[in-house]
FITI-738286 format. One record per atom (N, C-alpha, C): x, y, z negated; residue in three letters; chain. Coordinates in Angstrom, 2 decimals, padded with zeros to 5 digits. Layout:
<sites>
+---------+---------+---------+------+------+
|       u |       v |       w | code | unit |
+---------+---------+---------+------+------+
|       X |       Y |       Z |  ALA |    A |
...
+---------+---------+---------+------+------+
</sites>
This chain:
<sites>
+---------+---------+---------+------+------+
|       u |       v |       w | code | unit |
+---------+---------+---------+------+------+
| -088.42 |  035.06 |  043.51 |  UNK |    A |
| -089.38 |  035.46 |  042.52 |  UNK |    A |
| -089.78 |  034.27 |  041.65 |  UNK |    A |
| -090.04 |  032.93 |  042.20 |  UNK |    A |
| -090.38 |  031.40 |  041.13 |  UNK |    A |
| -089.21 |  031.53 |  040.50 |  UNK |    A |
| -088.15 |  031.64 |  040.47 |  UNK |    A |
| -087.08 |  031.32 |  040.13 |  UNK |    A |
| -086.72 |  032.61 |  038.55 |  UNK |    A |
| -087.30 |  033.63 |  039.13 |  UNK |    A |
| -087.50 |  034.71 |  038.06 |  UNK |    A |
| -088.04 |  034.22 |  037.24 |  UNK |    A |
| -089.33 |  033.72 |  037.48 |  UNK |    A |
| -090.56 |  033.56 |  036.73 |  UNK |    A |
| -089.67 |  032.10 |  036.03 |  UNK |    A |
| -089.32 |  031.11 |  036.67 |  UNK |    A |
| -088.94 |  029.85 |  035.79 |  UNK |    A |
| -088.14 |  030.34 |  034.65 |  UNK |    A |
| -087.55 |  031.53 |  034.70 |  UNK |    A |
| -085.99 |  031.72 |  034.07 |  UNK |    A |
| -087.12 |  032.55 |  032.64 |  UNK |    A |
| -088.03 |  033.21 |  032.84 |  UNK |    A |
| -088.30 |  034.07 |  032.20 |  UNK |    A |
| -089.25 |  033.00 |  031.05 |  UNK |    A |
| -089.96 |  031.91 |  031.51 |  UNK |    A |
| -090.91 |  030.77 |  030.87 |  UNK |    A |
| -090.00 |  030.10 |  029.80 |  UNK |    A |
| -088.88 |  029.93 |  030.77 |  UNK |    A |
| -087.61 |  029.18 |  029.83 |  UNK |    A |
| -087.10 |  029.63 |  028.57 |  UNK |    A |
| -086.80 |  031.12 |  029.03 |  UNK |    A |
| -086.14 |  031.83 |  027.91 |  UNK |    A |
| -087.41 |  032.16 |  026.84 |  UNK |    A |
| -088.60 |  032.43 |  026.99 |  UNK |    A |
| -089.20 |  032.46 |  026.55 |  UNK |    A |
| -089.65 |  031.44 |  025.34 |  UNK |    A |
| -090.00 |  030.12 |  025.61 |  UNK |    A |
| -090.14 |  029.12 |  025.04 |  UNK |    A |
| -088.65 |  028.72 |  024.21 |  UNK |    A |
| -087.62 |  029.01 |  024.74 |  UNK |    A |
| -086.74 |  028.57 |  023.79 |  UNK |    A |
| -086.71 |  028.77 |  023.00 |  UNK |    A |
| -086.33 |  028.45 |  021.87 |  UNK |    A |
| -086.24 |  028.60 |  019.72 |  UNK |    A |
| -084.94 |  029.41 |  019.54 |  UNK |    A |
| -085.06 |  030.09 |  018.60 |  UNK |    A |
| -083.87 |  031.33 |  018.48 |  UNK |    A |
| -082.36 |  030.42 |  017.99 |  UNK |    A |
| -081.57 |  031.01 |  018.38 |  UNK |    A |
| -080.58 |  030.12 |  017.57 |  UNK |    A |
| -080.49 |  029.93 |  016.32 |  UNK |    A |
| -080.32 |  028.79 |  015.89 |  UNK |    A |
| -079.90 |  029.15 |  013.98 |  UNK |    A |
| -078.79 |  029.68 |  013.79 |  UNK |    A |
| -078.70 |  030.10 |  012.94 |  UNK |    A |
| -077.48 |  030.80 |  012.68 |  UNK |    A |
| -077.33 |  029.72 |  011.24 |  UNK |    A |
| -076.43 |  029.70 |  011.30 |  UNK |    A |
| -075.70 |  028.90 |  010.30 |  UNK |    A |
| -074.81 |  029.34 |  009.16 |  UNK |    A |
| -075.10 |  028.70 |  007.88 |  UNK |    A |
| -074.76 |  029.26 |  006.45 |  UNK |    A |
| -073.42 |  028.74 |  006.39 |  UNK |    A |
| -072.53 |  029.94 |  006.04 |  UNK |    A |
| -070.88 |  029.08 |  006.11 |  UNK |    A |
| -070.74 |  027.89 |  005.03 |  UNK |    A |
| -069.81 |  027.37 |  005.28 |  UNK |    A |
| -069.94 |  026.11 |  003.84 |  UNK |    A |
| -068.78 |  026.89 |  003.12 |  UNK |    A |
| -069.34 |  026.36 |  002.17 |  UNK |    A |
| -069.37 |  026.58 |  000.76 |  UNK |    A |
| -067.42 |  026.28 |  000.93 |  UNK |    A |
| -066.73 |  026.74 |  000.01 |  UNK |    A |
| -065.42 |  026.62 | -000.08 |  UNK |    A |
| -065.17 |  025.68 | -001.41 |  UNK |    A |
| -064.71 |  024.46 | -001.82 |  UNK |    A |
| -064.52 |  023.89 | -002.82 |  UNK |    A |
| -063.19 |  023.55 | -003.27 |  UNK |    A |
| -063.03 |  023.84 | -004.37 |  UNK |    A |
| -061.87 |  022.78 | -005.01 |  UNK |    A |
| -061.85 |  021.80 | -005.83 |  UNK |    A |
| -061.03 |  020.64 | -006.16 |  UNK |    A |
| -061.19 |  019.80 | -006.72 |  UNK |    A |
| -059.67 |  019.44 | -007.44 |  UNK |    A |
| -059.70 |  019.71 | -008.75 |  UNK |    A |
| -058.59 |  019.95 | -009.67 |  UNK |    A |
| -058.44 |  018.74 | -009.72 |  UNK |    A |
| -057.96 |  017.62 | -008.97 |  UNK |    A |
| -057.81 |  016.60 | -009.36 |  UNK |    A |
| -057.71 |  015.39 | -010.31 |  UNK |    A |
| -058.52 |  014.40 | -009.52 |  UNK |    A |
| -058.77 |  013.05 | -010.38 |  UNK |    A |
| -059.96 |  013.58 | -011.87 |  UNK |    A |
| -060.31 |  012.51 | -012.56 |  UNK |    A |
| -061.35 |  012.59 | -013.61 |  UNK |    A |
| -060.79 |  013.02 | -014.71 |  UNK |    A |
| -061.73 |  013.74 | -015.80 |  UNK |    A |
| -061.31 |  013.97 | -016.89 |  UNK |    A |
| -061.74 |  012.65 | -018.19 |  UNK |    A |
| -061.00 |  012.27 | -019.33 |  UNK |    A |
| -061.19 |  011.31 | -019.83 |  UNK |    A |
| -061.08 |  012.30 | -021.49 |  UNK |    A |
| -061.60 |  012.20 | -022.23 |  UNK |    A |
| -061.61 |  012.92 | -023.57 |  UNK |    A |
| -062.19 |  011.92 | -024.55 |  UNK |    A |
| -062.49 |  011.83 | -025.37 |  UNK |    A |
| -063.51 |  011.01 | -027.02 |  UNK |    A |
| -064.54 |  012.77 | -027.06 |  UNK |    A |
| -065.15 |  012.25 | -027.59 |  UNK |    A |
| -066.82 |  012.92 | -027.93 |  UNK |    A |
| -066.84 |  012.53 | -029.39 |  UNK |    A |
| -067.21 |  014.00 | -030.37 |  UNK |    A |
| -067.43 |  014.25 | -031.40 |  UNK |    A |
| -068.63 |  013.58 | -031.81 |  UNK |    A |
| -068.92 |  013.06 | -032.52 |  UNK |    A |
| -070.38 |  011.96 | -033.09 |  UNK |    A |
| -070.30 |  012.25 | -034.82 |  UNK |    A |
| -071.49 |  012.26 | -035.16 |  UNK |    A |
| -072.09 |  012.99 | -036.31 |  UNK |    A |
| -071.95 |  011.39 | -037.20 |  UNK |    A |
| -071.58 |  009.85 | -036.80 |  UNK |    A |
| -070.96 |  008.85 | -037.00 |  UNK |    A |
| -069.90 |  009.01 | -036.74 |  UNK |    A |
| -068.86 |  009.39 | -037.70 |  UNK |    A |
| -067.31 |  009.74 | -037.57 |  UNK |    A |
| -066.22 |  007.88 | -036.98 |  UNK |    A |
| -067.65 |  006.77 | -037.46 |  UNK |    A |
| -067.22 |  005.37 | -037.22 |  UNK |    A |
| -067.37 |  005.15 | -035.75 |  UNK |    A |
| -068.05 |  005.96 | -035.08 |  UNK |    A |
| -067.81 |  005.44 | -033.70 |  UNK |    A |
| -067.19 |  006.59 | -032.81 |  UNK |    A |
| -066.91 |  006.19 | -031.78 |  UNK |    A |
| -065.99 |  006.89 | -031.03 |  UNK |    A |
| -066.64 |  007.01 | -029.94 |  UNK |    A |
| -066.83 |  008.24 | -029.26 |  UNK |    A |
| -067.52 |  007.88 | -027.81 |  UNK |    A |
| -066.63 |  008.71 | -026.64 |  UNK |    A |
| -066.51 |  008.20 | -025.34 |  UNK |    A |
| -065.80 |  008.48 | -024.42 |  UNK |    A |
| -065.88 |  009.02 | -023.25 |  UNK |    A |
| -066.05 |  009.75 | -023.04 |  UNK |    A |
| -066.32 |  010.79 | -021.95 |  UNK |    A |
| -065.41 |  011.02 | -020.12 |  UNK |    A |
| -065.62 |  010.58 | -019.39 |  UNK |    A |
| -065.14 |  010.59 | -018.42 |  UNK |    A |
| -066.49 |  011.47 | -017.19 |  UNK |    A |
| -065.40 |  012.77 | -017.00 |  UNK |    A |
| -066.27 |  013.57 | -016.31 |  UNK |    A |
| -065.07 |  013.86 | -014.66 |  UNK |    A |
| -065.99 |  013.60 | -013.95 |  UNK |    A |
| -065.10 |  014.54 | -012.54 |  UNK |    A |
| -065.28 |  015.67 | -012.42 |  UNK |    A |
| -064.74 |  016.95 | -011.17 |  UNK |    A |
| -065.43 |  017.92 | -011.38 |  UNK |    A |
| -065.25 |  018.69 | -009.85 |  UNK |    A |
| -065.73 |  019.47 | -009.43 |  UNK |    A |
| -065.47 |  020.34 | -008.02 |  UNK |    A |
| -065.83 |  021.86 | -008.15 |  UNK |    A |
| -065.45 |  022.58 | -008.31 |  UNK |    A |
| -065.38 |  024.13 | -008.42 |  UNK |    A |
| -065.69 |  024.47 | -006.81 |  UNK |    A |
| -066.91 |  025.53 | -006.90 |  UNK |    A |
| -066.91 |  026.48 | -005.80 |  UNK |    A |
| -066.16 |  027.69 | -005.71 |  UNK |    A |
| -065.72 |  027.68 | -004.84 |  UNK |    A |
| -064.61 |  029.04 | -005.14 |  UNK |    A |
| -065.35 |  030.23 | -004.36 |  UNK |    A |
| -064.20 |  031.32 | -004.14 |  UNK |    A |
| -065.02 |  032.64 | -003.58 |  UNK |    A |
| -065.07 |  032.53 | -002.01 |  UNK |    A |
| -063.10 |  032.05 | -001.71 |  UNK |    A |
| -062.81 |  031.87 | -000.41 |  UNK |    A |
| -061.99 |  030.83 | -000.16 |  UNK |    A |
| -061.33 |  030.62 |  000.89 |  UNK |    A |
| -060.51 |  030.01 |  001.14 |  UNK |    A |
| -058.99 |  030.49 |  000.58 |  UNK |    A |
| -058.66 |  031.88 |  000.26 |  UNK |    A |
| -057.55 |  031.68 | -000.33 |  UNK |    A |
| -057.74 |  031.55 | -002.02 |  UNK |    A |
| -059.08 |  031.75 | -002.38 |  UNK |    A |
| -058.98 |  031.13 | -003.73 |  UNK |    A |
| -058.62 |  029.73 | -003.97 |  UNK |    A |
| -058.60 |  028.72 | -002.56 |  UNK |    A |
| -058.41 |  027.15 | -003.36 |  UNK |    A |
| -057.36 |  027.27 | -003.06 |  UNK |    A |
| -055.90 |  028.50 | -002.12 |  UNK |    A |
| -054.84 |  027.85 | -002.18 |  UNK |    A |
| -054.03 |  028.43 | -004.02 |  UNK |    A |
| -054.89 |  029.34 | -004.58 |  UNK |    A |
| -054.61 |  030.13 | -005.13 |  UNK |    A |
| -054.71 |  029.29 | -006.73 |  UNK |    A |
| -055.86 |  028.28 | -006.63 |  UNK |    A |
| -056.20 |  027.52 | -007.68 |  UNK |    A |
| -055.06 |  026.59 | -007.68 |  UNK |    A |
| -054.66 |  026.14 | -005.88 |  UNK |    A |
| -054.05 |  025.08 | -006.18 |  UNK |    A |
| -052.68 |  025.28 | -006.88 |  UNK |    A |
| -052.07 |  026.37 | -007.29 |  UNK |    A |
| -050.95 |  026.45 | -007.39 |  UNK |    A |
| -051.33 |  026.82 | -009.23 |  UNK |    A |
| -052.72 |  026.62 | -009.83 |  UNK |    A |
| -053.01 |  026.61 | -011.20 |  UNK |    A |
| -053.17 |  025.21 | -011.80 |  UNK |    A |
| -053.15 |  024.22 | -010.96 |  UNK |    A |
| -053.95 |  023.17 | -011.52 |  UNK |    A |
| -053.53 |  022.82 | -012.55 |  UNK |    A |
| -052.38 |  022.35 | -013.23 |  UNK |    A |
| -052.33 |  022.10 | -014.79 |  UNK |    A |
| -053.04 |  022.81 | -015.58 |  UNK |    A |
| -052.79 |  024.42 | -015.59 |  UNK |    A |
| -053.76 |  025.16 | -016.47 |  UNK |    A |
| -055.14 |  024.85 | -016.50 |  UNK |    A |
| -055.78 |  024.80 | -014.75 |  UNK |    A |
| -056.97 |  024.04 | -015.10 |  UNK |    A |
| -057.89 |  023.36 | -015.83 |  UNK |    A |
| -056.76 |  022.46 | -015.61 |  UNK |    A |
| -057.37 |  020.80 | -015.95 |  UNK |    A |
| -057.17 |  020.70 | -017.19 |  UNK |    A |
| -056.33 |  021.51 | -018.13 |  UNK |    A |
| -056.12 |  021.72 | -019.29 |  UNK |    A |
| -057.26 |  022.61 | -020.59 |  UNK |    A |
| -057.53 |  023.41 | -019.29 |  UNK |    A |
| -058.91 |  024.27 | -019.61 |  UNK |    A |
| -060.09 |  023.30 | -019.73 |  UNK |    A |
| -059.97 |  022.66 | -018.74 |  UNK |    A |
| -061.29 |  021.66 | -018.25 |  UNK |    A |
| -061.08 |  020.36 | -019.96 |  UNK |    A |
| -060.12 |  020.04 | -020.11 |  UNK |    A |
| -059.72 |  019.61 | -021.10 |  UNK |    A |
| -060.59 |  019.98 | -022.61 |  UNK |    A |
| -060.05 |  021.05 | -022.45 |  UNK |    A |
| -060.29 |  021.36 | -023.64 |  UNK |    A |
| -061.68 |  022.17 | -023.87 |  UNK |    A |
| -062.34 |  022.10 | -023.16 |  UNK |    A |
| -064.03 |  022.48 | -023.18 |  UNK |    A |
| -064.55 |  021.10 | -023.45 |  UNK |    A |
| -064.27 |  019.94 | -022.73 |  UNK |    A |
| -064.66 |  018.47 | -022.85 |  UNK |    A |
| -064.60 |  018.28 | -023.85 |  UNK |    A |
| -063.31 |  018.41 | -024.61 |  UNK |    A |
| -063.00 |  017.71 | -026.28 |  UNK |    A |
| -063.86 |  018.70 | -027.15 |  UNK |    A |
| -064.07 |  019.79 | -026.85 |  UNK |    A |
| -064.86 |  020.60 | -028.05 |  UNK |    A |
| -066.48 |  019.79 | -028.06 |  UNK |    A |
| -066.67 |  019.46 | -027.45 |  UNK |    A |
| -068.25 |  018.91 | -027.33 |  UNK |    A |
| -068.28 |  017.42 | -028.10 |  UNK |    A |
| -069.81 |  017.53 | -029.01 |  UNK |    A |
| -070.26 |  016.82 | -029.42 |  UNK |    A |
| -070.93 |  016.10 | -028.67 |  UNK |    A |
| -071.95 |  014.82 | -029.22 |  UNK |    A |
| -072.86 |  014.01 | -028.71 |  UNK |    A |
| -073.82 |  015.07 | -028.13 |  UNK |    A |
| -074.30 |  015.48 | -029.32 |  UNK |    A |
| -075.79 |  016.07 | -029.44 |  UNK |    A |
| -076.19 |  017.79 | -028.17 |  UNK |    A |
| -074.54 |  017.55 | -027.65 |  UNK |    A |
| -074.49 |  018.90 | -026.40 |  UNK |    A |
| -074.38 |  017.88 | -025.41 |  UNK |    A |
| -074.64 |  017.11 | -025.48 |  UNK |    A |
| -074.59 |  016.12 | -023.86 |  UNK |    A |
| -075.92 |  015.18 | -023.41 |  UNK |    A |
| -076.87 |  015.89 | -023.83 |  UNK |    A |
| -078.65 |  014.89 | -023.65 |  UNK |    A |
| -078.83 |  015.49 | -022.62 |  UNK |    A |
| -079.11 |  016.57 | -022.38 |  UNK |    A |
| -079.77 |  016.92 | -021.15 |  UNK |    A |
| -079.78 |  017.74 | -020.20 |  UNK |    A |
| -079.84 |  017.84 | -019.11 |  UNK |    A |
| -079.66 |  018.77 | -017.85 |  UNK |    A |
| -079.02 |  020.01 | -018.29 |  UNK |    A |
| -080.23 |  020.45 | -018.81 |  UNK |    A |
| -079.34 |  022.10 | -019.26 |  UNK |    A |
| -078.47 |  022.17 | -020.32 |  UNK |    A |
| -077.86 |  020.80 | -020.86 |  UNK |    A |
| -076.67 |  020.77 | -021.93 |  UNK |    A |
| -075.36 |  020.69 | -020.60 |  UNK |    A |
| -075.55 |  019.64 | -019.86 |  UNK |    A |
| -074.83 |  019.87 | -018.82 |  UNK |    A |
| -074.72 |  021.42 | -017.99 |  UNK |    A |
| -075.65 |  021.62 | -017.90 |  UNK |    A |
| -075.66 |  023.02 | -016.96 |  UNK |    A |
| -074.64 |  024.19 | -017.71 |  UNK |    A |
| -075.24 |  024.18 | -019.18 |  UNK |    A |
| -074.22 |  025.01 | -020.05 |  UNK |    A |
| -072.76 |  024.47 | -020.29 |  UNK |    A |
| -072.32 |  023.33 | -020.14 |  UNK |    A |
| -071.22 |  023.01 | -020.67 |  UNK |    A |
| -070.36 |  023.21 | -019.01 |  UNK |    A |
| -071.26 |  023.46 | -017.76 |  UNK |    A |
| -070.18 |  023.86 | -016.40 |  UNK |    A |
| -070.40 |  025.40 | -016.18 |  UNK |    A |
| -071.04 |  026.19 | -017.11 |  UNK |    A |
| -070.66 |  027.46 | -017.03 |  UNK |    A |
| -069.66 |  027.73 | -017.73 |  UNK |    A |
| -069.74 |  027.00 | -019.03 |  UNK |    A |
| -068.23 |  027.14 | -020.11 |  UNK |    A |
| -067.08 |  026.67 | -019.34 |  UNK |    A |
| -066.95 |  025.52 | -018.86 |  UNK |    A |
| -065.55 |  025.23 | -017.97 |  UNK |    A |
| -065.67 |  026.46 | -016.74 |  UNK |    A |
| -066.12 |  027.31 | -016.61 |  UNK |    A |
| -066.00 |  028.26 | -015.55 |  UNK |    A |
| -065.64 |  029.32 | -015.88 |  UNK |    A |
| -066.04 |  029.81 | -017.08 |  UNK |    A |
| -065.89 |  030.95 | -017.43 |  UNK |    A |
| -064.13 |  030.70 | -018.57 |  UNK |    A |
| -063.81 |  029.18 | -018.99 |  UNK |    A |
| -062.60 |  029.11 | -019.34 |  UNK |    A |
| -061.39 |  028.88 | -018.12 |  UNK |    A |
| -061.69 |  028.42 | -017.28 |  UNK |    A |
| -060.61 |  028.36 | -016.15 |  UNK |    A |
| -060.56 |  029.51 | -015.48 |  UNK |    A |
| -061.84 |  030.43 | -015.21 |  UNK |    A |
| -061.72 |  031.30 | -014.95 |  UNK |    A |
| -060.29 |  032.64 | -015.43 |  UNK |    A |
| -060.25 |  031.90 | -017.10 |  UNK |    A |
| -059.93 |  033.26 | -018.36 |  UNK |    A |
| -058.44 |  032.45 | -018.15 |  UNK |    A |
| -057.82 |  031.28 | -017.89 |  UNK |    A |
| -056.68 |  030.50 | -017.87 |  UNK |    A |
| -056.01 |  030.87 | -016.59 |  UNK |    A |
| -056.61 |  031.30 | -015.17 |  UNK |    A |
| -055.84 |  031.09 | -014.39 |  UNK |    A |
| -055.51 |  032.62 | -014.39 |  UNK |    A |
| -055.79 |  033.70 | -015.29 |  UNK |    A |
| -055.24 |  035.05 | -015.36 |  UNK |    A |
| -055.47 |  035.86 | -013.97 |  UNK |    A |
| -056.34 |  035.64 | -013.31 |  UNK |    A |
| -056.70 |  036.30 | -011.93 |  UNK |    A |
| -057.28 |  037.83 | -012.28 |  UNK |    A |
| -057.02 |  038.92 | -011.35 |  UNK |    A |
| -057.81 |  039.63 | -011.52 |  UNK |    A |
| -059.25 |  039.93 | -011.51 |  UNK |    A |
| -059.59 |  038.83 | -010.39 |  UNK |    A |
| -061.56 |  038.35 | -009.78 |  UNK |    A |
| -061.34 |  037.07 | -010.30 |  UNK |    A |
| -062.75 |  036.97 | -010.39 |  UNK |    A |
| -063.49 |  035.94 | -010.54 |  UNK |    A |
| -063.40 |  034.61 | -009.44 |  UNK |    A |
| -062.02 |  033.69 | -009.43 |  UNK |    A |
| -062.03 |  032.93 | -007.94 |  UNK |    A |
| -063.23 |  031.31 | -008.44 |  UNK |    A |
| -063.56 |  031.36 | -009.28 |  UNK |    A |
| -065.01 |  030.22 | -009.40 |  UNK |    A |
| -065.79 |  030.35 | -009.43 |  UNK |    A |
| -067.05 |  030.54 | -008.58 |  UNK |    A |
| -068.25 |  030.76 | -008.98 |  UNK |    A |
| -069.15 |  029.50 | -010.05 |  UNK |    A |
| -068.78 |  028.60 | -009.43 |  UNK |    A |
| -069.58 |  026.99 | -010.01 |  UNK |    A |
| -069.14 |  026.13 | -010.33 |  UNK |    A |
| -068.99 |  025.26 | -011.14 |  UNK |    A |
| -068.69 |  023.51 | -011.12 |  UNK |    A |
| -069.75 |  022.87 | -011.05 |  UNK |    A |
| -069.88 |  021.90 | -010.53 |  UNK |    A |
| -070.63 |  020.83 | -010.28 |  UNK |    A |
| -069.67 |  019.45 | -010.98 |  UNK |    A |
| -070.43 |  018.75 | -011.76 |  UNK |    A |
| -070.19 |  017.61 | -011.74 |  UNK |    A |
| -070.07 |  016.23 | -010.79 |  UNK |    A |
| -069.26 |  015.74 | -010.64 |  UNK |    A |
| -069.55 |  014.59 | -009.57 |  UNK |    A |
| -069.25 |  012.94 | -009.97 |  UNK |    A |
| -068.85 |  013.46 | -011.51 |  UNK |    A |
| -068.92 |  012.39 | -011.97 |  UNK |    A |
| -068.96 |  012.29 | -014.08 |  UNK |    A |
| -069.96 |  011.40 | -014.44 |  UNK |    A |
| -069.97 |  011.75 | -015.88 |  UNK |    A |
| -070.95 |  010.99 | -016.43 |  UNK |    A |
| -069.57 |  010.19 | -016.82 |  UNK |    A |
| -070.21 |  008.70 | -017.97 |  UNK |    A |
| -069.77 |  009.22 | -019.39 |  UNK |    A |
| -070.97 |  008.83 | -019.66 |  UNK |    A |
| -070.71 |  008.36 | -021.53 |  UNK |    A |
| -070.50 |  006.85 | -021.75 |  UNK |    A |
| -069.28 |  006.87 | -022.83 |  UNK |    A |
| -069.04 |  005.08 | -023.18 |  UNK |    A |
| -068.77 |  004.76 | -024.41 |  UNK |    A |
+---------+---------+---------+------+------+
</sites>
């Protein structure tokens, strides 16, 4: 009967398990992007070096990306070069310019779903 009672105090007091949030599935279209930046001073030139990591849906979306990556990075490309100075000040210029690379790689890799939800930046100098 103590032995009931210990088992029952125990279970009692213990903390529920966590349950745990799956991680996130990522890809990474390899290496940085390097472009020039449009300036409203046609005399200077400015240089843009951005990295990037896409959340995908699943795991067979990154084997599925991986077999897109030129198109990608080409996409990713060419959203970078369309941008001026004056779209790169602040948070939500960034925030909008990784829904545009999402919604263009998205439209490049010809999928039927949607395999990106996000980009994140992980890297992005101006020079």
């Amino acid at each position: 009967m103590l032995l009931l009672l210990a088992f029952y105090i125990t279970a009692c007091n213990s903390e529920a398990p966590v349950q745990r949030v799956p991680d996130k599935y990522l890809f990474e279209p390899g290496g940085s992007f390097t472009t020039n930046i449009n300036h409203e001073d046609s005399r200077r030139v400015h240089r843009l070096t951005a990295a990037l990591m896409f959340e995908v849906v699943d795991e067979s979306a990154v084997e599925e990306l991986e077999n897109h990556t030129p198109a990608i990075r080409n996409a990713v490309l060419m959203v970078l070069g369309e941008l001026t100075m004056e779209e790169v000040t602040t948070e939500k210029d960034l925030e909008d310019i990784t829904q545009r690379i999402v919604e263009r790689v998205n439209a490049a890799i010809n999928s039927n779903v949607q395999l990106i939800l996000r980009a994140y930046f992980t890297e992005f100098v101006l020079s």
